[in-house]
C-alpha positions in Angstrom: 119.3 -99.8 110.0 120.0 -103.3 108.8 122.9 -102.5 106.5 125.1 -100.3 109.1 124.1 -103.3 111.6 125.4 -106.0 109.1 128.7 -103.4 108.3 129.5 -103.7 112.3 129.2 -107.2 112.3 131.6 -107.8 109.1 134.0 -105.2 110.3 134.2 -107.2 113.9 135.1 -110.1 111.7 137.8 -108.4 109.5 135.7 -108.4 106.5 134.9 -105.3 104.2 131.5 -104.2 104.0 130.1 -104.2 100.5 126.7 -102.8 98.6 124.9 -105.3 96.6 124.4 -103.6 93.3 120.9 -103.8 91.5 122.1 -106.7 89.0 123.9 -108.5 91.9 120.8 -108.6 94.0 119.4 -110.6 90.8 122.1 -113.4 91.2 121.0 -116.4 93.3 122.9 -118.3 95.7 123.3 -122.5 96.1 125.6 -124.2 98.5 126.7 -127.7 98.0 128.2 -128.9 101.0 130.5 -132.2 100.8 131.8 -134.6 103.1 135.6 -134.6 101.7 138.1 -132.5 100.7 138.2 -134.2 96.9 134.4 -134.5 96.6 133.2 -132.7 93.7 130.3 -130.6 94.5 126.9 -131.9 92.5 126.4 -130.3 89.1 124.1 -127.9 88.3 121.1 -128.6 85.6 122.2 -129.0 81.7 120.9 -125.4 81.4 123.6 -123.7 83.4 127.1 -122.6 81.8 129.8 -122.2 83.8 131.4 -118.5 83.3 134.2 -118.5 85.7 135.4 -120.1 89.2 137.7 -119.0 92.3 138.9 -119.8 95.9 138.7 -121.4 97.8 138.6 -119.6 100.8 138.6 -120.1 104.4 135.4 -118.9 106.2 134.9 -119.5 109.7 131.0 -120.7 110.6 131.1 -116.9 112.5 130.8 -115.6 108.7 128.5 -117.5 107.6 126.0 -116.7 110.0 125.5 -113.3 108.9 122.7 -112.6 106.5 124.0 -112.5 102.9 127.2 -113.2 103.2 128.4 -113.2 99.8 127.2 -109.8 98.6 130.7 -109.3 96.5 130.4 -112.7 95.0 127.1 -112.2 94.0 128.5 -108.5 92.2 131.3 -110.1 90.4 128.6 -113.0 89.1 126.2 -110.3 87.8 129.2 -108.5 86.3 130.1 -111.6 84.3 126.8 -111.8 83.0 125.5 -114.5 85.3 122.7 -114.8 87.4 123.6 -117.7 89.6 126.5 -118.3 92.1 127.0 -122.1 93.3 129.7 -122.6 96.5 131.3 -125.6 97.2 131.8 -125.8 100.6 133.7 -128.2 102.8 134.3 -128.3 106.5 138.2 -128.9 107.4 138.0 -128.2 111.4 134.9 -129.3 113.4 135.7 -128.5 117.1 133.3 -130.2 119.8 132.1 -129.4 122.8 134.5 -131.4 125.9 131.7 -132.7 127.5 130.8 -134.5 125.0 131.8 -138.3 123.9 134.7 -138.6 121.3 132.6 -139.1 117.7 129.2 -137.3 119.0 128.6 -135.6 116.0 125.0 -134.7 116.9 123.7 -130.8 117.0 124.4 -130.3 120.4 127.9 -131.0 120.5 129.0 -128.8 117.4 130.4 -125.6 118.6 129.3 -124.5 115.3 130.9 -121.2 116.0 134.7 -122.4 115.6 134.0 -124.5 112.5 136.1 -123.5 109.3 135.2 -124.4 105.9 137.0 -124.5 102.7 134.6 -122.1 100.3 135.3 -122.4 96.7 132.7 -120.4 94.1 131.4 -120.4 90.5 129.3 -117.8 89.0 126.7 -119.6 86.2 124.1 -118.3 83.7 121.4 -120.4 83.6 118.5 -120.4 81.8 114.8 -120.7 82.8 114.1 -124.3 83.2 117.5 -124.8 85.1 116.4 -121.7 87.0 113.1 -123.1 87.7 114.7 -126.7 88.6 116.8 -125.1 91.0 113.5 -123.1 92.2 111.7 -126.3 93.4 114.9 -127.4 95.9 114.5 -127.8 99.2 115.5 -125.0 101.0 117.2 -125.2 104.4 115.8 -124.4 107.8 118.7 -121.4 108.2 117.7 -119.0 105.9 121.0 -117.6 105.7 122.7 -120.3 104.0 121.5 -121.5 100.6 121.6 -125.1 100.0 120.6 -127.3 96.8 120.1 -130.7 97.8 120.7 -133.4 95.1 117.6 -136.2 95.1 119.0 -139.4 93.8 115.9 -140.8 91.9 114.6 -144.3 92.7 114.5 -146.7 90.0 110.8 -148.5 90.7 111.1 -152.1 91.4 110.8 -154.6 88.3 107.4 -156.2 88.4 108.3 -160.3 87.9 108.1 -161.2 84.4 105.5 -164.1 84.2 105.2 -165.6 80.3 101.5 -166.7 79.4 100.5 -168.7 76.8 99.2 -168.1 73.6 95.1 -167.6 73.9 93.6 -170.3 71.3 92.6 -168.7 68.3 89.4 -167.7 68.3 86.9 -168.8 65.0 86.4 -166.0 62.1 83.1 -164.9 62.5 81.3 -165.0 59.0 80.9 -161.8 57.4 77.3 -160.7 58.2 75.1 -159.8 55.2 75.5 -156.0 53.9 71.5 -154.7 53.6 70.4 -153.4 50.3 69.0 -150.2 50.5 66.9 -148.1 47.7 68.9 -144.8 46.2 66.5 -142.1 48.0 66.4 -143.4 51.3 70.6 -143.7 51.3 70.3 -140.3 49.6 68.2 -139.0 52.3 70.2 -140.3 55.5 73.8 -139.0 53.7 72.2 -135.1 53.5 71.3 -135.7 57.5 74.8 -137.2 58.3 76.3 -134.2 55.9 73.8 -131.8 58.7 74.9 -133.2 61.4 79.2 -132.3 60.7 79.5 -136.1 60.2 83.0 -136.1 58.5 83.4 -137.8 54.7 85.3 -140.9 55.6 82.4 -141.6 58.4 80.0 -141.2 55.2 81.7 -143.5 52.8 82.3 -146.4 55.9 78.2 -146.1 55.8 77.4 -145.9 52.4 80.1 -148.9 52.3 78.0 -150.8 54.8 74.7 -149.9 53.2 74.8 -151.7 49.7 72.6 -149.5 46.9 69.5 -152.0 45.3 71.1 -150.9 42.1 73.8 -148.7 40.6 73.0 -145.1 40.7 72.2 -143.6 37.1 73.7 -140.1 35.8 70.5 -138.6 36.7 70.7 -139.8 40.2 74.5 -138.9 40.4 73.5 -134.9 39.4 70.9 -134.8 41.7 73.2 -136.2 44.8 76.0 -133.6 43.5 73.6 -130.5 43.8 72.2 -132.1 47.2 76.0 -131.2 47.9 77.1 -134.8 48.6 80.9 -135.1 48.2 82.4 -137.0 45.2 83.8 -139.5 47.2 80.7 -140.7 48.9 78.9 -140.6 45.6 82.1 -143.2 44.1 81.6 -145.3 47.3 78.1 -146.6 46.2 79.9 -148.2 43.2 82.4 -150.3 45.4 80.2 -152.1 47.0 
């Protein structure tokens, strides 16, 4: 019942009922309302290219009351391939209420009903992050008008620069004394570190740290090979 309803309702206004198609009914809708006749209406996100524009038209506030009220807009935007339609809209007669005061421009004395408004349209394809941006507007309280509100971002305030001095250098610690250590019992904490997934370049700081008694001989080197200690902690015993 709601379309003959709405087909009434646009006939009573001289406007031709029209079907949303199945790709049209996939086609958003944003309205950018401006305060002047020259204003430009905001731009949409880097993501959206502009496939054609027309109008403007004039629409009286009577029009855009009605649910949908761009259902051939939104066609001719999915026939171009796009999936958004933005209208720039701009009110040239606001008629008030006589019992109001000249320059009362608060809610209650708009005759809404008798505004007109300059309607110009452009159908977009956007992608999904400028569809997603346009997702997270605020929408408006009348849900049928579409708006996309523009939030100017605030720059945060500039703390005060103070300039501190220099701290005072602080003494070089002396190096502390690297411990000597016998060949087994370095042997024997490497194969727990190797256990444990301790990675080689942990290994070599520690054998690095851990100063060998003495060199290791061949026979020690063959036996820390098949004890499946990796080359380069073997060669880091010989650094220190």
């Amino acid at each position: 019942m709601k379309t003959p309803i709405v087909c009434m309702l646009l006939g009573a206004l001289g406007i031709a009922c029209v079907s949303l198609t199945k790709q049209g009914a996939q086609v958003r809708v944003y309205q950018a309302d401006v305060e002047t006749a020259e204003a430009p209406a905001p731009p949409l996100p880097d993501g959206c290219r502009l496939l054609k524009t027309w109008g403007p038209i004039d629409q009286q506030q009577q029009e855009r009351e009605i649910s949908d009220p761009y259902l051939s807009q939104r066609n001719q935007t999915a026939a171009l391939g796009g999936n958004v339609l933005y209208l720039r809209s701009y009110r040239f007669r606001n008629l008030m209420k006589t019992d109001c005061s000249v320059g009362d421009k608060s809610p209650g004395c708009m005759d809404n009903l008798q505004s007109w408004y300059k309607v110009t349209f452009g159908s977009y394809a956007c992608d999904a992050p400028a569809l997603a941006e346009l997702a997270a507007a605020p929408q408006p309280a009348n849900a049928a008008i579409f708006r996309w509100e523009l939030k100017k971002k605030t720059p945060a305030p500039e703390e005060p620069k103070t300039v501190q001095a220099a701290p005072a250098a602080a003494p070089t610690p002396s190096a502390a004394p690297i411990a000597s250590v016998g060949a087994a019992s370095l042997k024997s904490k490497i194969v727990a570190l190797l256990q444990e997934g301790v990675g080689a370049d942990v290994i070599v700081a520690y054998v690095r740290a851990n100063r060998l008694a003495s060199p290791l001989t061949a026979e020690e080197i063959i036996d820390w090979k098949r004890s499946g200690i990796p080359d380069e902690v073997i060669r880091a015993t010989f650094s220190n």
